[in-house]
C-alpha positions as CSV (number, residue, x, y, z in Angstrom):
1,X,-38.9,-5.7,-202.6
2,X,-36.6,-8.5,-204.7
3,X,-33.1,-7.9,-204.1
4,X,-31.1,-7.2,-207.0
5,X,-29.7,-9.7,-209.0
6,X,-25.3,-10.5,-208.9
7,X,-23.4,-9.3,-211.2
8,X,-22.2,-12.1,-213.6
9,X,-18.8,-10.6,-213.2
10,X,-19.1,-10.4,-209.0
11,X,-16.5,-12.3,-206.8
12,X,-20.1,-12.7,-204.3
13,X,-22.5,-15.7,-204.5
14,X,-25.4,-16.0,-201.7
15,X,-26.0,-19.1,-199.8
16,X,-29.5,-20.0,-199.0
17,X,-29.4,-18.4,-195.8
18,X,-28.6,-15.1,-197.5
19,X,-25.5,-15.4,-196.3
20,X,-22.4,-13.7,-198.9
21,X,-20.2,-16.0,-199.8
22,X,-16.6,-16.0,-201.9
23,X,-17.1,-18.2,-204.9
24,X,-13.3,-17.1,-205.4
25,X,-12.5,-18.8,-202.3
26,X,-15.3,-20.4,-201.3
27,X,-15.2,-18.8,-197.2
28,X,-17.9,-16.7,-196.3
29,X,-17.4,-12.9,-196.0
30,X,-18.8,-12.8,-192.2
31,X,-20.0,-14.4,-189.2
32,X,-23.5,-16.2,-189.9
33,X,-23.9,-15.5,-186.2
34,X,-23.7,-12.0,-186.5
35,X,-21.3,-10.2,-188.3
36,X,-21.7,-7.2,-187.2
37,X,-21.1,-8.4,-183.3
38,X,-17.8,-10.2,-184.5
39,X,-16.4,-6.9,-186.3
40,X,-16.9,-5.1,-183.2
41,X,-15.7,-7.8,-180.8
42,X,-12.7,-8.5,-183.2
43,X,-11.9,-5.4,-184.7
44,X,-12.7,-2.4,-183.0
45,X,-12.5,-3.8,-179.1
46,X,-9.1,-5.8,-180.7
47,X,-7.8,-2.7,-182.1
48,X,-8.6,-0.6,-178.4
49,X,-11.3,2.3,-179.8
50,X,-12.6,4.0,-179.4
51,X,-9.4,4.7,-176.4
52,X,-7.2,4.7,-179.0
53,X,-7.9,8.1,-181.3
54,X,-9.2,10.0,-177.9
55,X,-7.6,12.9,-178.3
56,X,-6.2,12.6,-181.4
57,X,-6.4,15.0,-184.4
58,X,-5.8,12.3,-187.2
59,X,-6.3,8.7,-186.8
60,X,-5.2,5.7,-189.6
61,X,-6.4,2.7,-189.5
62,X,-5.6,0.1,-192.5
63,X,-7.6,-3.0,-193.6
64,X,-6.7,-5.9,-195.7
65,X,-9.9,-7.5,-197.1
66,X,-12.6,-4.3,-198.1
67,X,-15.3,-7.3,-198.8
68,X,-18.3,-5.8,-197.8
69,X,-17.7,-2.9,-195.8
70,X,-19.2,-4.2,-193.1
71,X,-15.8,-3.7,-190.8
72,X,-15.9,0.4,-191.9
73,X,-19.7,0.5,-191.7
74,X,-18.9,-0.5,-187.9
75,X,-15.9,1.6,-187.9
76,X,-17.8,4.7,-189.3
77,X,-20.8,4.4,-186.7
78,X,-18.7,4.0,-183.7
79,X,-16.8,7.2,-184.7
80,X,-19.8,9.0,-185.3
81,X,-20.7,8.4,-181.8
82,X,-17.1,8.8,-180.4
83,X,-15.0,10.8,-182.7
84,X,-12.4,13.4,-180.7
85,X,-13.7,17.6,-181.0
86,X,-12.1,18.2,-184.4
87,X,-10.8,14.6,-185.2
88,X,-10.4,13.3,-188.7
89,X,-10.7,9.1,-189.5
90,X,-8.9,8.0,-192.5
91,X,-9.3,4.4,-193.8
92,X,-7.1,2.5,-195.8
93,X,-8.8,-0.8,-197.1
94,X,-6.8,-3.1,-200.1
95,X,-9.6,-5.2,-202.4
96,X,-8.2,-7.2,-205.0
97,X,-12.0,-8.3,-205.8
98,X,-14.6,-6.3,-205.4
99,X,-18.4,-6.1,-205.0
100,X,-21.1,-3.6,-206.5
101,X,-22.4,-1.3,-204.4
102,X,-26.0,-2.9,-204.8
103,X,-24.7,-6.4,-202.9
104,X,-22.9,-4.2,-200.2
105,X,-26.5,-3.0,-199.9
106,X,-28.3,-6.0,-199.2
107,X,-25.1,-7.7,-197.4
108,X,-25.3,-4.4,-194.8
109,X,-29.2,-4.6,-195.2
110,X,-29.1,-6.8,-192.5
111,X,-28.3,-4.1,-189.5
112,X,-31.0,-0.6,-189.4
113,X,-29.1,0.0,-186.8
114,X,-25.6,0.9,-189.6
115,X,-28.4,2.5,-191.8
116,X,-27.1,5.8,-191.1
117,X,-23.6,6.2,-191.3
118,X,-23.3,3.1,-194.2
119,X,-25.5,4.6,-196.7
120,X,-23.1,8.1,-197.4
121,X,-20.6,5.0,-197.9
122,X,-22.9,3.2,-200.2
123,X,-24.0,6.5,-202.3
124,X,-20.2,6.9,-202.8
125,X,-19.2,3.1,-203.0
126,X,-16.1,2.8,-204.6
127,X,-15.5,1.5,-208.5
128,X,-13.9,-1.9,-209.9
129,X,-11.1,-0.4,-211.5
130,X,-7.6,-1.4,-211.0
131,X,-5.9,1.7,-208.4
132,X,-6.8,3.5,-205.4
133,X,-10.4,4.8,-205.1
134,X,-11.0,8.0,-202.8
135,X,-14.2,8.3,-200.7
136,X,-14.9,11.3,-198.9
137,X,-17.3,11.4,-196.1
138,X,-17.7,15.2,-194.8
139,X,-20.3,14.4,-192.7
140,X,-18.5,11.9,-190.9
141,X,-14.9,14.0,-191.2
142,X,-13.5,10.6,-192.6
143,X,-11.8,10.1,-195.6
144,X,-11.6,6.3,-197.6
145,X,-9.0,5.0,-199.7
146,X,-9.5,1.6,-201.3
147,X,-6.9,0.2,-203.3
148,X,-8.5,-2.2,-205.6
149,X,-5.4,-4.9,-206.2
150,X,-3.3,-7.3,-205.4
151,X,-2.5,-6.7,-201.3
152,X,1.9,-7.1,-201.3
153,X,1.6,-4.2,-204.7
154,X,-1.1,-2.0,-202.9
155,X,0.9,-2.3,-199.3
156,X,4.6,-1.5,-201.5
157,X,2.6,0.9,-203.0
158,X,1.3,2.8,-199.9
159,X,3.3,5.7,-198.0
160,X,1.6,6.1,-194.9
161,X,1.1,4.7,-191.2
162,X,-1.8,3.1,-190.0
163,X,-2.0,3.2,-186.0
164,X,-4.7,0.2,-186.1
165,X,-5.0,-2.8,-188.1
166,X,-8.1,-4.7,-189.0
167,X,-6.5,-8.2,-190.9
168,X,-9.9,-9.2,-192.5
169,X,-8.8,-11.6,-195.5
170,X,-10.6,-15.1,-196.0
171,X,-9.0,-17.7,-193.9
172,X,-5.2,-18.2,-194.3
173,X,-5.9,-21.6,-195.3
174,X,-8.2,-20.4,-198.4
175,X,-6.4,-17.2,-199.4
176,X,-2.9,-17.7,-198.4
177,X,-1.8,-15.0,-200.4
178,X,-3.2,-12.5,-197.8
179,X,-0.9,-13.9,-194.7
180,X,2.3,-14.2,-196.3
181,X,5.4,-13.2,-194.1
182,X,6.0,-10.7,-196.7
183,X,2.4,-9.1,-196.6
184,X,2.8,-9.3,-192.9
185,X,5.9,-7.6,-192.8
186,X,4.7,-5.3,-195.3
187,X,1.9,-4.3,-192.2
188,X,4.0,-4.0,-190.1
189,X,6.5,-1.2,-191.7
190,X,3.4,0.7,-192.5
191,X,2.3,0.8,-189.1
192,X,2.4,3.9,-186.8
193,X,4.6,3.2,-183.5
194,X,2.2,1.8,-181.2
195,X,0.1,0.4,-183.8
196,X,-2.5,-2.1,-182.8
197,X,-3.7,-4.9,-185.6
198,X,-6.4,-7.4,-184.2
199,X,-7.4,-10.7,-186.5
200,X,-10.3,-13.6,-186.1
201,X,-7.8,-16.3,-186.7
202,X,-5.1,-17.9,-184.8
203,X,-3.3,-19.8,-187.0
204,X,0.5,-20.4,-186.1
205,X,1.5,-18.8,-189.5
206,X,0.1,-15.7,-188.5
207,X,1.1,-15.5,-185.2
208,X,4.7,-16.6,-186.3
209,X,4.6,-14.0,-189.3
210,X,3.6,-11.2,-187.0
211,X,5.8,-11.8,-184.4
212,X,8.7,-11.7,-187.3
213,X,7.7,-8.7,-188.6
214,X,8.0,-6.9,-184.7
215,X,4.6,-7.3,-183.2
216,X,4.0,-8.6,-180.0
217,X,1.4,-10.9,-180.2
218,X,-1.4,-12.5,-177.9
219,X,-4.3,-14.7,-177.8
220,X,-7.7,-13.4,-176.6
221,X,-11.4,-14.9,-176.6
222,X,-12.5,-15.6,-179.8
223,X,-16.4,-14.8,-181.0
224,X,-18.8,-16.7,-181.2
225,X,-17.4,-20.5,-182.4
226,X,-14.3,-18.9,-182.5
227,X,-12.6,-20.1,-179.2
228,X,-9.5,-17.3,-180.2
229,X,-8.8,-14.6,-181.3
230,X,-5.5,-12.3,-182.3
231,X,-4.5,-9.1,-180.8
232,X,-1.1,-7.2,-181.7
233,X,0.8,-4.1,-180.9
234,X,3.6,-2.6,-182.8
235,X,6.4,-1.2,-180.5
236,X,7.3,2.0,-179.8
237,X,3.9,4.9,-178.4
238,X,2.1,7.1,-180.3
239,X,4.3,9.9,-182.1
240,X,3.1,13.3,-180.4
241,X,1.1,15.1,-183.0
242,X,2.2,18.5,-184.9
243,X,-0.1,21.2,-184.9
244,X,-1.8,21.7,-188.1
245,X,-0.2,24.1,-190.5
246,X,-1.7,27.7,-192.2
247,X,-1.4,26.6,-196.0
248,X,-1.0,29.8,-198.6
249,X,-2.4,28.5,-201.5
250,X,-0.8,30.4,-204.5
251,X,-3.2,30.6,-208.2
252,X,-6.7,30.7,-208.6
253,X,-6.7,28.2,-211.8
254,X,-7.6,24.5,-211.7
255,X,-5.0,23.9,-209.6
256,X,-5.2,26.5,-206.9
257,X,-8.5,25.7,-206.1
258,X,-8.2,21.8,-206.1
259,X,-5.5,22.6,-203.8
260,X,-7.8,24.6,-201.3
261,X,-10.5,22.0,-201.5
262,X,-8.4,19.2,-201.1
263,X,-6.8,21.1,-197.8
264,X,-10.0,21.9,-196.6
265,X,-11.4,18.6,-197.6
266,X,-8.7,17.2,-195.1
267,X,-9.4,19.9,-192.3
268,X,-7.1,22.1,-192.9
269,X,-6.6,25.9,-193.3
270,X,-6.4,26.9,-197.0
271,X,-6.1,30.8,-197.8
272,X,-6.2,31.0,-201.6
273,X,-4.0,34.1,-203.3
274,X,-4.2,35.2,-206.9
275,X,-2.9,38.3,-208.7
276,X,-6.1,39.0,-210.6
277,X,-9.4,36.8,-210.1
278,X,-10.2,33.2,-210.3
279,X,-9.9,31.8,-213.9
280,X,-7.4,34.8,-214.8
281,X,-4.6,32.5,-216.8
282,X,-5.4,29.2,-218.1
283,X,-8.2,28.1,-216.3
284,X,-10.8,30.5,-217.6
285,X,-12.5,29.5,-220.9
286,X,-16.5,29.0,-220.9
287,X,-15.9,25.2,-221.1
288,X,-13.6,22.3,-220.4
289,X,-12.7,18.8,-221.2
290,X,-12.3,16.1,-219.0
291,X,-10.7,13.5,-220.9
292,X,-7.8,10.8,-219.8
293,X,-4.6,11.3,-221.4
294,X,-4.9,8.1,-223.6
295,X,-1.4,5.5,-223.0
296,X,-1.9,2.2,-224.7
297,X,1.4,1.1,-222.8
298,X,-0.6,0.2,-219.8
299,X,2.5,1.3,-217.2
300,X,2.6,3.8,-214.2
301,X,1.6,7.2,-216.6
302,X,-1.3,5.3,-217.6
303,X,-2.2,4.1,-214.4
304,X,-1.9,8.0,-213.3
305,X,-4.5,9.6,-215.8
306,X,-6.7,7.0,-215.6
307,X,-6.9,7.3,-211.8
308,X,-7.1,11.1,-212.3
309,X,-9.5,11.2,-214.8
310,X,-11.4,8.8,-212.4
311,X,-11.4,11.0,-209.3
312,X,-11.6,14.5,-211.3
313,X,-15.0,13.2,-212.7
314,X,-16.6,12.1,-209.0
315,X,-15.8,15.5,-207.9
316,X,-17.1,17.1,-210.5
317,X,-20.4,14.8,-210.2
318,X,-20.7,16.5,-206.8
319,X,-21.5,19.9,-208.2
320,X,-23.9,18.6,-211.0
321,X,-24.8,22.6,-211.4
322,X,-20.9,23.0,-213.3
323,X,-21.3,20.1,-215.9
324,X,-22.4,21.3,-219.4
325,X,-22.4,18.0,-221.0
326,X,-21.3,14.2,-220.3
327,X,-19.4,11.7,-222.8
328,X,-17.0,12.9,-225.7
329,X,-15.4,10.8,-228.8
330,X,-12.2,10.6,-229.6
331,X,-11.7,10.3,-233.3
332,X,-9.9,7.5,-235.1
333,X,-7.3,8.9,-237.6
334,X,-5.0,6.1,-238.4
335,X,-5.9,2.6,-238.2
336,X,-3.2,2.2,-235.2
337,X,-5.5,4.4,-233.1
338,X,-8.0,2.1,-233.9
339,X,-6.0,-0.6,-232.1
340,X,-4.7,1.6,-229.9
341,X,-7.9,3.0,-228.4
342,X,-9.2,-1.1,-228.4
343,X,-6.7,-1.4,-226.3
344,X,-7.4,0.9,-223.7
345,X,-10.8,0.5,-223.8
346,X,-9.9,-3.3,-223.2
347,X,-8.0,-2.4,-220.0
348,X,-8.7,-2.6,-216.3
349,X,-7.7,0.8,-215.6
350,X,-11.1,2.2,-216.5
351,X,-14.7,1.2,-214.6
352,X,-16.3,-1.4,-216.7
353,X,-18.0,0.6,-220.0
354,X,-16.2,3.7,-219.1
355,X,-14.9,3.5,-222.6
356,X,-16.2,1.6,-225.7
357,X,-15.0,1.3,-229.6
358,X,-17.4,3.3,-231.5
359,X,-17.2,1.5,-235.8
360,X,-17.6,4.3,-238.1
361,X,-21.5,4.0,-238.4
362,X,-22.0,4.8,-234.5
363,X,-19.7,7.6,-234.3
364,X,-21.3,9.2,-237.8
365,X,-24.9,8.9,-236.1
366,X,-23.7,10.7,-232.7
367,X,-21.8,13.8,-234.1
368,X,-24.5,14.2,-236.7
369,X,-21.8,13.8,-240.3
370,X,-19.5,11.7,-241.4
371,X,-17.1,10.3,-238.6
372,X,-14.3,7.9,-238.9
373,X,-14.0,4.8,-235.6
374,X,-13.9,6.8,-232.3
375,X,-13.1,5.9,-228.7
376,X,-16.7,6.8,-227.0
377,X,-15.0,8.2,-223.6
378,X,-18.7,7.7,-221.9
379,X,-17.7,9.0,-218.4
380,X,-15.8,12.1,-220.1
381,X,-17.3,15.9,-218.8
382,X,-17.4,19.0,-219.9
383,X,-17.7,21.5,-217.0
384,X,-18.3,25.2,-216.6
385,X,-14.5,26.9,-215.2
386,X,-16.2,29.5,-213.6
387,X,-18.9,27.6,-211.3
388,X,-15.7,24.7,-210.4
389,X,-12.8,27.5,-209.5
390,X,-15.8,29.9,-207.2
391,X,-17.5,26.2,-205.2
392,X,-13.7,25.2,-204.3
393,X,-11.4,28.4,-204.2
394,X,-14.2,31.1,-202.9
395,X,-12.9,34.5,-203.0
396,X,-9.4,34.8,-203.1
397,X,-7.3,37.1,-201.7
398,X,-6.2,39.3,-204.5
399,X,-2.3,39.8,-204.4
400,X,0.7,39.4,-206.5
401,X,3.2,37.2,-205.1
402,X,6.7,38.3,-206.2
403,X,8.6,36.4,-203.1
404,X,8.3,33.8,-200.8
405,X,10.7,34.5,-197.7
406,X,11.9,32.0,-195.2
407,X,11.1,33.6,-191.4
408,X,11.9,31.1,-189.0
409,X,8.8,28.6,-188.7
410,X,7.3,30.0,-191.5
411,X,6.7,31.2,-195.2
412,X,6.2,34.9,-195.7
413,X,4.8,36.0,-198.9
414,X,5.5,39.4,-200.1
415,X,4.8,41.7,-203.2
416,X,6.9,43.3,-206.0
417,X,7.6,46.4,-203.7
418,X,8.3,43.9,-200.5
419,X,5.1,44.5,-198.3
420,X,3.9,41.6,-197.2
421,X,1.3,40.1,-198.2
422,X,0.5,37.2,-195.4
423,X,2.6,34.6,-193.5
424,X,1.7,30.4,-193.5
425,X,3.6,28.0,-192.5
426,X,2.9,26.0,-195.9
427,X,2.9,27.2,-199.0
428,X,1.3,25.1,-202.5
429,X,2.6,27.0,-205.5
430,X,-0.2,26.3,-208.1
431,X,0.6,29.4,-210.5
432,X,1.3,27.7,-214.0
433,X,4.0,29.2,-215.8
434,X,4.6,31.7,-212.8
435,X,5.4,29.2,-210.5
436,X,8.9,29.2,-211.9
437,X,9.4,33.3,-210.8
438,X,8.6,31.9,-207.4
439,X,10.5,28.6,-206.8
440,X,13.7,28.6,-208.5
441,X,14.7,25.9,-211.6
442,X,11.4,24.2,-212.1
443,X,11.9,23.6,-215.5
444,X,8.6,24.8,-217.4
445,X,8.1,25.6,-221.1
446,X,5.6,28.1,-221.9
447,X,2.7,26.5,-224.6
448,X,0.1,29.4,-226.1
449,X,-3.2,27.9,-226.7
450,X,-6.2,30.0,-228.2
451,X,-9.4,28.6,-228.0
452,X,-12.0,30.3,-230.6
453,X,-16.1,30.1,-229.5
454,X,-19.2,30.8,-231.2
455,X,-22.8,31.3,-230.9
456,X,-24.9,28.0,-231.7
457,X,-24.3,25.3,-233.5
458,X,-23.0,22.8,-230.6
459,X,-21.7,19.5,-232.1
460,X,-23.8,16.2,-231.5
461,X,-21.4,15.2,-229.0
462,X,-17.9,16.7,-227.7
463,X,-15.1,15.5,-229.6
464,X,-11.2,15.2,-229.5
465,X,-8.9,15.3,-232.3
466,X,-8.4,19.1,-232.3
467,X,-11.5,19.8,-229.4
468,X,-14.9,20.6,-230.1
469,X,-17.1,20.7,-227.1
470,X,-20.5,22.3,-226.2
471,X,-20.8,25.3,-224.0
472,X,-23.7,26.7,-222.3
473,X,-24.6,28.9,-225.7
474,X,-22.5,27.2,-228.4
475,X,-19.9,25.7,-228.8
476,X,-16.0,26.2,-228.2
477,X,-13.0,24.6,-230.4
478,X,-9.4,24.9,-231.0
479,X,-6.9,25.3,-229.3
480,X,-3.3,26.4,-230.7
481,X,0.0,24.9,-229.3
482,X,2.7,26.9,-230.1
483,X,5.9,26.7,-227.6
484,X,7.9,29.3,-225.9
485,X,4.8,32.0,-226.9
486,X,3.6,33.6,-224.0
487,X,1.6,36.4,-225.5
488,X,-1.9,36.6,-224.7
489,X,-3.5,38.6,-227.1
490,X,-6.3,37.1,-229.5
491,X,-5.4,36.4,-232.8
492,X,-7.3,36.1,-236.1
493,X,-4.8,34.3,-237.7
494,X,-5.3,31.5,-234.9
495,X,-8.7,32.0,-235.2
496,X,-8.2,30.6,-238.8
497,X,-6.4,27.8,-237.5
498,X,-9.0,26.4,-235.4
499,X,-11.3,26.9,-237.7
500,X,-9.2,24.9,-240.2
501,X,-8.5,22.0,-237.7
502,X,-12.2,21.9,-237.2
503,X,-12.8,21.7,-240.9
504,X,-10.3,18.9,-241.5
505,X,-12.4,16.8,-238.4
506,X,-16.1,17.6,-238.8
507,X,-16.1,20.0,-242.1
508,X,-20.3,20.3,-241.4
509,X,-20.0,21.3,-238.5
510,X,-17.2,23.8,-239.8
511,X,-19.2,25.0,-242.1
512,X,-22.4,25.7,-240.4
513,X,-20.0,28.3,-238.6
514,X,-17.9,29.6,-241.4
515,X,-20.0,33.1,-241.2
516,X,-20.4,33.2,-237.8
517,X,-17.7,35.7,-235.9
518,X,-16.0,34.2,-233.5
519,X,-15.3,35.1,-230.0
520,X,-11.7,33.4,-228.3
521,X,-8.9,33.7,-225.8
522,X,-5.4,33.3,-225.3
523,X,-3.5,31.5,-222.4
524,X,-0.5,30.1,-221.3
525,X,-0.2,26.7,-220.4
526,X,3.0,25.6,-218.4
527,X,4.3,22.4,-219.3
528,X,7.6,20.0,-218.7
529,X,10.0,18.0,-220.7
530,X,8.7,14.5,-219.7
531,X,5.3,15.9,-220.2
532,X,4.4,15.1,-216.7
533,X,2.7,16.9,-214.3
534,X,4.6,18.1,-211.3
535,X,2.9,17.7,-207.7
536,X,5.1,17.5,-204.5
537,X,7.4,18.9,-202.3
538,X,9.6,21.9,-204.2
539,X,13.0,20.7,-204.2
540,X,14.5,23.0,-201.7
541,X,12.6,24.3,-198.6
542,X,10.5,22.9,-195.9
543,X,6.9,23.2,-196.4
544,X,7.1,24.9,-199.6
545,X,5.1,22.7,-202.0
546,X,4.5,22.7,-206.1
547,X,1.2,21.7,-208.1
548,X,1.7,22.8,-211.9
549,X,3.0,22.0,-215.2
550,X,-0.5,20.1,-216.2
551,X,-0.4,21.7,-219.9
552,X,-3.6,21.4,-221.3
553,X,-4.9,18.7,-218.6
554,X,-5.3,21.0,-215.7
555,X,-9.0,19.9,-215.1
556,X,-8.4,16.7,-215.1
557,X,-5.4,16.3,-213.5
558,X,-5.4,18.8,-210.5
559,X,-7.7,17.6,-208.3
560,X,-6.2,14.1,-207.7
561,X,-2.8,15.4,-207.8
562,X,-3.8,18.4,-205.5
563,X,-4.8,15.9,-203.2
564,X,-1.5,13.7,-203.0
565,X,0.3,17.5,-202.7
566,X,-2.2,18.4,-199.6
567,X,-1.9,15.2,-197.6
568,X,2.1,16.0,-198.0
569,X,1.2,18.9,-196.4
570,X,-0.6,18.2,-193.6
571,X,0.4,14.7,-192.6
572,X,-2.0,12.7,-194.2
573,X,-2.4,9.7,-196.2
574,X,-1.7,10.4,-200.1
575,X,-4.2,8.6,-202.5
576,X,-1.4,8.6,-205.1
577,X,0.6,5.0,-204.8
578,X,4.5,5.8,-204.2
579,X,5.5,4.8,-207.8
580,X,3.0,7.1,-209.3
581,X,3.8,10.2,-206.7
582,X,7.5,9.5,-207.9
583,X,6.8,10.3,-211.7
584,X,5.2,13.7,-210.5
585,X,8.0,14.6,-207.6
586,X,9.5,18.2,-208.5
587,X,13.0,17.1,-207.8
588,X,13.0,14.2,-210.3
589,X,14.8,16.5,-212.9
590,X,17.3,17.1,-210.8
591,X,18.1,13.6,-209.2
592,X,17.8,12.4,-213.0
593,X,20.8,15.4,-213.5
594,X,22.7,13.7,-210.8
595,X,22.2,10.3,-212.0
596,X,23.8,11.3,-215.4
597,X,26.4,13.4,-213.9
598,X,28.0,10.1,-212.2
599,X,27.8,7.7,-214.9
């Protein structure tokens, strides 16, 4: 069988031999003697496993230089073999170029014996856009984060500890960038007391840099032609682990149940509550879009939908049974969102032909009437509520929670007439607009949206611009946006509205409708005055967290953002970068209350 052809955009060129090469920095990306041998001589022996997670519930280890994968592909099969009873792996690895999962393939081709625990990683290799790309790995109980950028921004970036080190970048003499004293330094602040880091070079940089930045550094045989090798241990021993926490999930929306699954997804306990059933408030519509929140300024909000969008979709593509449709258009109705959506679609932010400009022609022929220019959003969904809320939440417990109680270690939820309800010793409040009854000064704004649907007559394509998406027997539109309106009763007159908005966008389609009745409903969303999620620790009380305020974004928001609010919660490693989980924090309202009350 012919191996697949490189990329013309790939950092990789093969030598003769087979053998992956940079043709950034012209270094190859392993030992030609056996690269597998050297990882495990270098890296895992360097870095003391499997000794070093025995025992352990959670173990971190960080890598600069993803490259092939061939360092985790080792990592992964020793742990299969080794792993602690109930231990967890997570992997941090920082690529500021990487390669398709098709040259990983043939790179990794070259060792049956990795076969088994590389190819979960290669069905779920990570994408080329610029931000951190999660891989989860259930049957291995290990978790993958890999930060596609430059290394100093993704280390600044990062908030955890690693408590092992693989330093993998080309040679310092080819890609100095990678062992600067400030990326070195950078290691060593985000290293776990007792961290180990092991390296295949020598050089007096590195050992100088290292041994700045605290480690205590030694020589050891090298592999192969390598006479030398590095080893280094961070001071301080292993901090004694705390015992895993009961989390009380609180909502059985979007958010509730991306909370549960991402709790569950890191081994944890996750016992869902909701007062009524699972899609009860805003999260239960036949249909929903999954659509970035479009930001043509490029900055940190961008950077956080795009990476949402990114994750909510690969979940979403693992229960294939929930998605009604794929792709959706974003119509053009100014020439500045012309430019605007070029822009975008220009970016690095988004996998290569995620999104495309669509001239007035193309976007007429896929909706089936006259269109103006639309931003084709090809990786967009739309998913079935009902299928995504039962796979992650399950059955709920069905309870109204009208208090959470401090009781010494713990959280104690109770109901309107004080019985209680159960006790955890971390609560996630994901309750939209109710969120507020339970956690004091969240500052949310009701938003009434109703969405109208109707029998037949799906559009061409979904659409955005005032929605119009398929559903699994028509098609749903809408929806209103009227602030501080928290009834939730159907209205005709809103019905009229969405029809109208429809009209204005795609009048054929309108009016293949116009005589059809319509069927809607009428929910709350919960929103905030920057327009920003919120997703972090509540601003007063330990282990109370808060996951809400996504307005009209829920399902493409919550489940990255549900993630970054569970690893809080448990200990673990955040996929959201520290800047990003900063324009999200619950308290930022009040620190930016403070800021203003002193100047």
């Amino acid at each position: 069988m012919s191996s697949p052809p490189t990329p013309p955009t790939s950092p990789l060129e093969w030598t003769g031999e087979g053998q992956p090469r940079s043709a950034l920095y012209g270094d190859v990306y392993f030992s030609s003697e056996d690269g597998l041998a050297e990882s495990r001589a270098v890296y895992l022996e360097g870095c003391g496993l499997p000794d070093a997670w025995a025992g352990r519930r959670r173990f971190v280890v960080g890598e600069l230089g993803f490259g092939t994968g061939l360092n985790i592909a080792a990592l992964l099969e020793l742990w299969a073999r080794t792993r602690p009873a109930g231990g967890r792996l997570h992997v941090v690895s920082i690529e500021a170029h990487p390669i398709s999962a098709d040259e990983a393939r043939r790179a990794l081709g070259r060792w049956p014996e990795l076969a088994e625990t590389a190819e979960p990683l290669l069905a779920r290799w990570p994408g080329r856009a610029r931000g951190v790309h999660r891989v989860e790995l259930p049957e291995l109980s290990a978790i993958l984060d890999v930060a596609v950028m430059d290394v100093a921004q993704a280390l600044g970036r990062w908030s955890g500890r690693a408590d092992a080190w693989f330093l993998d970048g080309f040679a310092p003499a080819r890609n100095p960038a990678m062992w600067t004293d400030e990326v070195l330094g950078l290691v060593a602040q985000r290293s776990a007391p007792g961290a180990r880091a092991a390296t295949f070079t020598v050089a007096g940089s590195v050992r100088r840099g290292l041994a700045a930045a605290g480690f205590a550094v030694e020589k050891r045989p090298g592999f192969g032609r390598k006479r030398q090798r590095l080893e280094a241990h961070a001071p301080g021993e292993p901090t004694p682990e705390r015992s895993q926490p009961r989390i009380a999930v609180i909502g059985g929306g979007i958010a509730g149940a991306a909370a549960v699954r991402a709790v569950r997804a890191l081994g944890g306990e996750a016992v869902a509550v909701e007062a009524e059933a699972l899609g009860a408030g805003g999260s239960g519509n036949p249909a929903a879009l999954v659509t970035p929140r479009l930001d043509a300024g490029l900055g940190p909000p961008a950077q956080l939908f795009a990476s949402a969008f990114r994750r909510a979709v690969a979940l979403y593509e693992a229960l294939p049974d929930a998605i009604i449709a794929r792709g959706a258009l974003q119509l053009a109705t100014t020439e500045r969102d012309a430019e605007r959506f070029g822009r975008i679609a220009g970016s690095d932010l988004f996998e290569p032909g995620a999104l495309a400009m669509l001239d007035a022609a193309s976007a007429t022929a896929r909706l089936g009437e006259a269109a103006t220019a639309a931003l084709d959003q090809r990786a967009a969904l739309v998913v079935e509520p009902a299928q995504v809320l039962a796979a992650w939440a399950g059955a709920p417990r069905i309870a109204r929670v009208a208090v959470l109680r401090r009781d010494g270690g713990a959280w104690v939820l109770l109901d309107a007439a004080g019985a209680e309800i159960l006790r955890a010793e971390a609560v996630i409040v994901a309750a939209g607009l109710a969120s507020a009854a339970l956690i004091p000064d969240l500052p949310l704004q009701a938003v009434r949206g109703q969405a109208s649907w109707a029998e037949g007559g799906a559009p061409g394509a979904a659409a955005w611009g005032g929605y119009v998406l398929p559903t699994r027997t028509g098609m749903l539109f809408g929806a209103t946006h009227d602030r501080d309106d928290a009834a939730t009763e159907v209205r005709e007159a809103d019905h009229a509205r969405n029809r109208a908005t429809l009209a204005e966008a795609l009048p054929d389609l309108a009016g293949r409708i116009a005589d059809q009745p319509l069927a809607g409903r009428a929910a709350v969303r919960a929103t905030t005055p920057d327009r920003q999620p919120m997703a972090g620790a509540a601003p007063d009380g330990e282990g109370l967290f808060v996951l809400t305020g996504f307005g009209s974004r829920g399902f493409s928001l919550a489940p990255l953002l549900a993630e970054h609010v569970a690893a809080l919660a448990l200990g673990a490693p955040s996929p959201l970068p520290a800047d990003l989980a900063e324009l999200v924090a619950p308290d930022r309202f009040r620190r930016r209350a403070a800021r203003r009350g002193r100047s």
